[in-house]
BADO-987420 format. One record per residue: residue in three letters; residue number from 1; x, y, z of N, C-alpha, C in turn. Coordinates in steps of 0.05 Angstrom, whole numbers, always signed. Layout:
BEGIN
ALA,NUM,X,Y,Z,X,Y,Z,X,Y,Z
...
END
This chain:
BEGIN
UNK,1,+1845,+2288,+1890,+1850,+2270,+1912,+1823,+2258,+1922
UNK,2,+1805,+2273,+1921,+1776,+2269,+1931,+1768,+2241,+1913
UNK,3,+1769,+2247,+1886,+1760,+2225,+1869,+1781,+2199,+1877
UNK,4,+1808,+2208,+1878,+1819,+2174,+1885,+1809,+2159,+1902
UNK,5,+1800,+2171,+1930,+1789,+2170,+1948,+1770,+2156,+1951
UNK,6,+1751,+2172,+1929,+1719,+2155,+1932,+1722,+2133,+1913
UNK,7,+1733,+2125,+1885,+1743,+2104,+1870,+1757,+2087,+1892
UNK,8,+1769,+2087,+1909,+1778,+2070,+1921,+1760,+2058,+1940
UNK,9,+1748,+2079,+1955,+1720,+2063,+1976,+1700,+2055,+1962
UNK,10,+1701,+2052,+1930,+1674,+2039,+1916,+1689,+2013,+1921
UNK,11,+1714,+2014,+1906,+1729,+1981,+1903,+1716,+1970,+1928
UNK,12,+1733,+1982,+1956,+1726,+1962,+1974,+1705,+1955,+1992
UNK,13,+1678,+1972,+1986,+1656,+1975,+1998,+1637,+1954,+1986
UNK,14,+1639,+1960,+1959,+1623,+1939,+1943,+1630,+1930,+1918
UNK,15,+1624,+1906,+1913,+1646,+1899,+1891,+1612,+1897,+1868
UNK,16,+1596,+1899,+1873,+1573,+1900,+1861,+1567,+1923,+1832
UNK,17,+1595,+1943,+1840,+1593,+1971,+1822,+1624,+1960,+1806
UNK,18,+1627,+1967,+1782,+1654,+1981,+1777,+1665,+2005,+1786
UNK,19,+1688,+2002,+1779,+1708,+2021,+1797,+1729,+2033,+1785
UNK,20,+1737,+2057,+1784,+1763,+2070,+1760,+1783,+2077,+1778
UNK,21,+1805,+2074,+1781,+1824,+2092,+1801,+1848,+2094,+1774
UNK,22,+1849,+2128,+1779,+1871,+2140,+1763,+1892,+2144,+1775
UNK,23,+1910,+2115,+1779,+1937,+2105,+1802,+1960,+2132,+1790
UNK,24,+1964,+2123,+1769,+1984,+2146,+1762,+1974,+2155,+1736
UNK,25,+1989,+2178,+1717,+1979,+2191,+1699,+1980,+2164,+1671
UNK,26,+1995,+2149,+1675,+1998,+2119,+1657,+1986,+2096,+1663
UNK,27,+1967,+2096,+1688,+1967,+2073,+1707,+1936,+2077,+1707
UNK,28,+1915,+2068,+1692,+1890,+2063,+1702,+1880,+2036,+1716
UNK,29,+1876,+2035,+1738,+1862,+2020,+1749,+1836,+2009,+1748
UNK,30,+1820,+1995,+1733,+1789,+1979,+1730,+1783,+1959,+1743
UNK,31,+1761,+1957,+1770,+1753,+1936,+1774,+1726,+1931,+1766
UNK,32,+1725,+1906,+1766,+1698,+1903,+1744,+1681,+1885,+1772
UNK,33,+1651,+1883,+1764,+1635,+1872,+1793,+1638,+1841,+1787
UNK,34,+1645,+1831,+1782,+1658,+1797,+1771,+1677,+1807,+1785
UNK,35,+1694,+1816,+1794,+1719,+1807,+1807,+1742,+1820,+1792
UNK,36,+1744,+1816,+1770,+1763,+1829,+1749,+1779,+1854,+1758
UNK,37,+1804,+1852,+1754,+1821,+1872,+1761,+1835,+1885,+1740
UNK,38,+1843,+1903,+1733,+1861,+1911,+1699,+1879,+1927,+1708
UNK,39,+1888,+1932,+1694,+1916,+1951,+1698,+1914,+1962,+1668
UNK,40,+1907,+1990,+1656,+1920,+1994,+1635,+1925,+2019,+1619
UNK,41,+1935,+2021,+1604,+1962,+2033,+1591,+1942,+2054,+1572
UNK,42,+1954,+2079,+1576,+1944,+2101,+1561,+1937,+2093,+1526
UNK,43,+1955,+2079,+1520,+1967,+2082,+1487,+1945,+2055,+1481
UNK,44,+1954,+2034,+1504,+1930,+2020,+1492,+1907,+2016,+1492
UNK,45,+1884,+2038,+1520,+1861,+2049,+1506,+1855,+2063,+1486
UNK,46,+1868,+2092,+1490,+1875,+2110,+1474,+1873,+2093,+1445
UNK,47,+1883,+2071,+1429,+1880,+2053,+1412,+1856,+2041,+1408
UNK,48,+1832,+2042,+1426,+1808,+2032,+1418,+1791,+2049,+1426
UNK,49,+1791,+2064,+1427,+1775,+2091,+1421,+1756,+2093,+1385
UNK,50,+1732,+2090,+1391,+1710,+2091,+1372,+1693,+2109,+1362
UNK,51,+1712,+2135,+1372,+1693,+2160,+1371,+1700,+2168,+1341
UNK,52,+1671,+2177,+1329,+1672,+2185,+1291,+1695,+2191,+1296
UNK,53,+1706,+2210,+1308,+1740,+2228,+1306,+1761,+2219,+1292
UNK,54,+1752,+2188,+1302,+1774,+2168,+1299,+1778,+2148,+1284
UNK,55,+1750,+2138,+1283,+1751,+2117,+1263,+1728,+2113,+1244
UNK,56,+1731,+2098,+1221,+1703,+2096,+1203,+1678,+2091,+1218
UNK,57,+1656,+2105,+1210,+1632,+2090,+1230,+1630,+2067,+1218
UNK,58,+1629,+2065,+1198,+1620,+2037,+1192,+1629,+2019,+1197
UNK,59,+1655,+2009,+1188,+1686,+1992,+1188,+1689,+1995,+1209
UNK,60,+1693,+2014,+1232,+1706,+2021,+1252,+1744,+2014,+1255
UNK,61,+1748,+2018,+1232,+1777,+2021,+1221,+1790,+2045,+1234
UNK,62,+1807,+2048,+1245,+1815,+2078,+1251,+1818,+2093,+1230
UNK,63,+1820,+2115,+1233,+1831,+2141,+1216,+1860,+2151,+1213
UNK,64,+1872,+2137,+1229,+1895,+2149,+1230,+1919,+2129,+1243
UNK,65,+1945,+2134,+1235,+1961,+2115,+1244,+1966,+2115,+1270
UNK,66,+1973,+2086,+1280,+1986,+2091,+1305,+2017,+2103,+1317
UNK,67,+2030,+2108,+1300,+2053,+2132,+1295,+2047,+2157,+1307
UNK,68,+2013,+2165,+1288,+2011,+2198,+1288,+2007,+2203,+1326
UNK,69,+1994,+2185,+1345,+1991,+2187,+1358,+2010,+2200,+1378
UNK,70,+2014,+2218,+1393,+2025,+2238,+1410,+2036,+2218,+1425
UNK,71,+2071,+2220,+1430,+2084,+2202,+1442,+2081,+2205,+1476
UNK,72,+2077,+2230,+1480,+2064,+2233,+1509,+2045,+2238,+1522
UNK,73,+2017,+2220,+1516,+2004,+2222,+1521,+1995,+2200,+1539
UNK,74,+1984,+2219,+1557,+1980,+2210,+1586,+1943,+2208,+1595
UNK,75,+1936,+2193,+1614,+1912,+2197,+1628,+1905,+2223,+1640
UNK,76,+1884,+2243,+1642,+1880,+2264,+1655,+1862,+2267,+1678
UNK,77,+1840,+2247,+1667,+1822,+2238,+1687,+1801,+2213,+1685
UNK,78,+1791,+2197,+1699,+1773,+2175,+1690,+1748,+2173,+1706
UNK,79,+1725,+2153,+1692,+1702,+2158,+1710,+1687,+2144,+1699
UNK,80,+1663,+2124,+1718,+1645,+2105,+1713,+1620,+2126,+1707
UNK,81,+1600,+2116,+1682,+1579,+2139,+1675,+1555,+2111,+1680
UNK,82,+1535,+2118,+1689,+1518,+2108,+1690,+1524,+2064,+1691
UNK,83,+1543,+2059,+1703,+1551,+2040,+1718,+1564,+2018,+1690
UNK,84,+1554,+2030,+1660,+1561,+2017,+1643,+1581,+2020,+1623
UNK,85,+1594,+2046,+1626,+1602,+2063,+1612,+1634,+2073,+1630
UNK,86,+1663,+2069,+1612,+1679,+2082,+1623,+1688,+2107,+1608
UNK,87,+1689,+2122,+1615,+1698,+2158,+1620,+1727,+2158,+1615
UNK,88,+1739,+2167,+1594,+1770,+2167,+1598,+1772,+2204,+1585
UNK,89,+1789,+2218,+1606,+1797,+2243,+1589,+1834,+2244,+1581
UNK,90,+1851,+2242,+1569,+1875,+2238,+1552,+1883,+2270,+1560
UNK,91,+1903,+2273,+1562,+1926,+2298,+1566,+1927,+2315,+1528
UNK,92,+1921,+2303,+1510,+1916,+2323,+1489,+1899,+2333,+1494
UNK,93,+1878,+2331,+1506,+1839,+2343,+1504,+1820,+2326,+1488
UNK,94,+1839,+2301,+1483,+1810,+2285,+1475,+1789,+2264,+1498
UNK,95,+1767,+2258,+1500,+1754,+2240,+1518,+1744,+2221,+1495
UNK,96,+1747,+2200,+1511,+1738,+2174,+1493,+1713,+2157,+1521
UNK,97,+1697,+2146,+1509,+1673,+2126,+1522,+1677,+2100,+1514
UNK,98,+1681,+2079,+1534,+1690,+2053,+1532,+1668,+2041,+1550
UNK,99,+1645,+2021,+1525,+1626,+2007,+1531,+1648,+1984,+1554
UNK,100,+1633,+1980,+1578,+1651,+1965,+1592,+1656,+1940,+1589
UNK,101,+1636,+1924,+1575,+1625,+1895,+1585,+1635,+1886,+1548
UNK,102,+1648,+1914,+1524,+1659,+1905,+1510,+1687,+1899,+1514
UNK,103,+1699,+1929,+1540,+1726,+1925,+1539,+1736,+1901,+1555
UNK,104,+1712,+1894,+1582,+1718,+1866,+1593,+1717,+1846,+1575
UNK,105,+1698,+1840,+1549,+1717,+1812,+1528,+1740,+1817,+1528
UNK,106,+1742,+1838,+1519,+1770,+1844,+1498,+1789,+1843,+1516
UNK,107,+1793,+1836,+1542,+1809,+1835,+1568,+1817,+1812,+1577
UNK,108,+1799,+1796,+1574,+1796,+1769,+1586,+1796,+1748,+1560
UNK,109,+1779,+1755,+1530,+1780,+1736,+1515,+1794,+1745,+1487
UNK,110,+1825,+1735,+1485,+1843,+1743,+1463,+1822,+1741,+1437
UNK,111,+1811,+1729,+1429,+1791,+1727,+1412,+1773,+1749,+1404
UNK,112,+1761,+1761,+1421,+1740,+1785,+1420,+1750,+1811,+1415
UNK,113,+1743,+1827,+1395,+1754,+1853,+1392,+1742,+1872,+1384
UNK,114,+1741,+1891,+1397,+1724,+1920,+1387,+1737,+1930,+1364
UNK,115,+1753,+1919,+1352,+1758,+1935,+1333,+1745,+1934,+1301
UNK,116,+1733,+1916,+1309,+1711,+1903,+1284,+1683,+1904,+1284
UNK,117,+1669,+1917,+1276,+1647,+1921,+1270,+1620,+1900,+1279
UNK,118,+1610,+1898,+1297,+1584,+1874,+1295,+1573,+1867,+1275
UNK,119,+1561,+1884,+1252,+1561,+1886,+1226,+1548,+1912,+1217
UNK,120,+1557,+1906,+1195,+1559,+1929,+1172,+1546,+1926,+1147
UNK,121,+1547,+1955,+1130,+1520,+1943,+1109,+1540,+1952,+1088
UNK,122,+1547,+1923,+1072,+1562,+1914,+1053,+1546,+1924,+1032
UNK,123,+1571,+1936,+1003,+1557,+1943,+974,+1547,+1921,+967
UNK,124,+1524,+1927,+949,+1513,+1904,+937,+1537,+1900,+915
UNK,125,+1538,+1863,+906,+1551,+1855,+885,+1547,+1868,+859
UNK,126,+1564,+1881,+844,+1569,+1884,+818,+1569,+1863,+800
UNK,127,+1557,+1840,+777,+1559,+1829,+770,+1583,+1836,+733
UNK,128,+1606,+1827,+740,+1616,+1833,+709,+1611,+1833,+692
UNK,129,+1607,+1846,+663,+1608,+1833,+640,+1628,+1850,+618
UNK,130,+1626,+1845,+590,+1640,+1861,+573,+1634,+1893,+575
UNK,131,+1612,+1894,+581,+1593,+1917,+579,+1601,+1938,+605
UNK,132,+1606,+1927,+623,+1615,+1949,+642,+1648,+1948,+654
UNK,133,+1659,+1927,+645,+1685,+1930,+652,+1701,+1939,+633
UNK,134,+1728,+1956,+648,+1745,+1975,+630,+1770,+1956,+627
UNK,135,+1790,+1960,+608,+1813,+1951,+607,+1836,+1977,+621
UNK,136,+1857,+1964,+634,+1868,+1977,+651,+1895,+1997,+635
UNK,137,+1894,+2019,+637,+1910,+2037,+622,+1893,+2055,+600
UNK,138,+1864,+2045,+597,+1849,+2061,+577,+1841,+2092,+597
END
C-alpha cells in the first residue's frame, strides 16, 4: 500500500519523473515525464521481455511460443530504477527490465519495435560453386 501511495504522489507532485502504479494485479499504470499515460496488460509486456531467458541475444527472437506462456499470469510488483529503467516482477518469479524511452516508441509509434534487433552481426556470404555445394538426398 505504501508503494501505491508514493507512485501516486510522484504522478502528481511532479510530472518531471516517471511513475509506475500497480492499479490492479492486470492493470499497470506508466506515466511518462512528456505527459504520456499507458495502461498495460501483463501478457503484453510479459511479450517483450529481452532477458537471454527469453530470447536470442542476437536476433532478439523469442525462445519460446506465445502459447507456452502461463495463462495466469499476473503483475506482482513494479518499479522505476534509476529514472530510466522499468522494473516489472510477474506472478511466475520472473522479473523483466524495460528500457523506458524504448517502450515509450513502441507505445506511441506503431512503427517502432523492440522486437528487432538495432543490429546484428550477419554470417559472412558463402559464395557457391560445384565444389562446395551438395545435391539434395546424397
Amino acid at each position: 500500500m505504501m508503494f501505491h501511495s508514493l507512485c501516486t504522489l510522484l504522478a502528481v507532485k511532479s510530472s518531471a519523473f516517471p511513475a509506475v502504479e500497480l492499479a490492479t494485479k492486470s492493470s499497470l499504470k506508466l506515466s511518462l515525464p512528456a505527459g504520456q499515460k499507458f495502461d498495460l496488460d501483463p501478457f503484453w509486456l510479459r511479450e517483450r521481455c529481452l532477458s537471454p531467458a527469453y530470447v536470442d541475444v542476437n536476433t532478439k527472437q523469442p525462445l519460446w511460443m506465445p502459447h507456452e506462456m502461463p495463462k495466469d499470469i499476473f503483475f506482482q510488483n513494479a518499479s522505476i530504477i534509476g529514472g530510466d529503467t522499468l522494473q516489472v516482477g510477474f506472478t511466475d518469479g520472473h522479473t523483466s527490465h524495460f528500457d523506458l524511452e524504448h517502450l515509450s516508441k513502441e507505445l506511441t509509434d506503431f512503427r517502432h519495435t523492440v522486437i528487432q534487433p538495432a543490429a546484428y552481426a550477419r554470417p559472412e556470404p558463402i559464395l557457391w560453386s560445384e565444389g562446395n555445394a551438395t545435391e539434395a538426398g546424397q
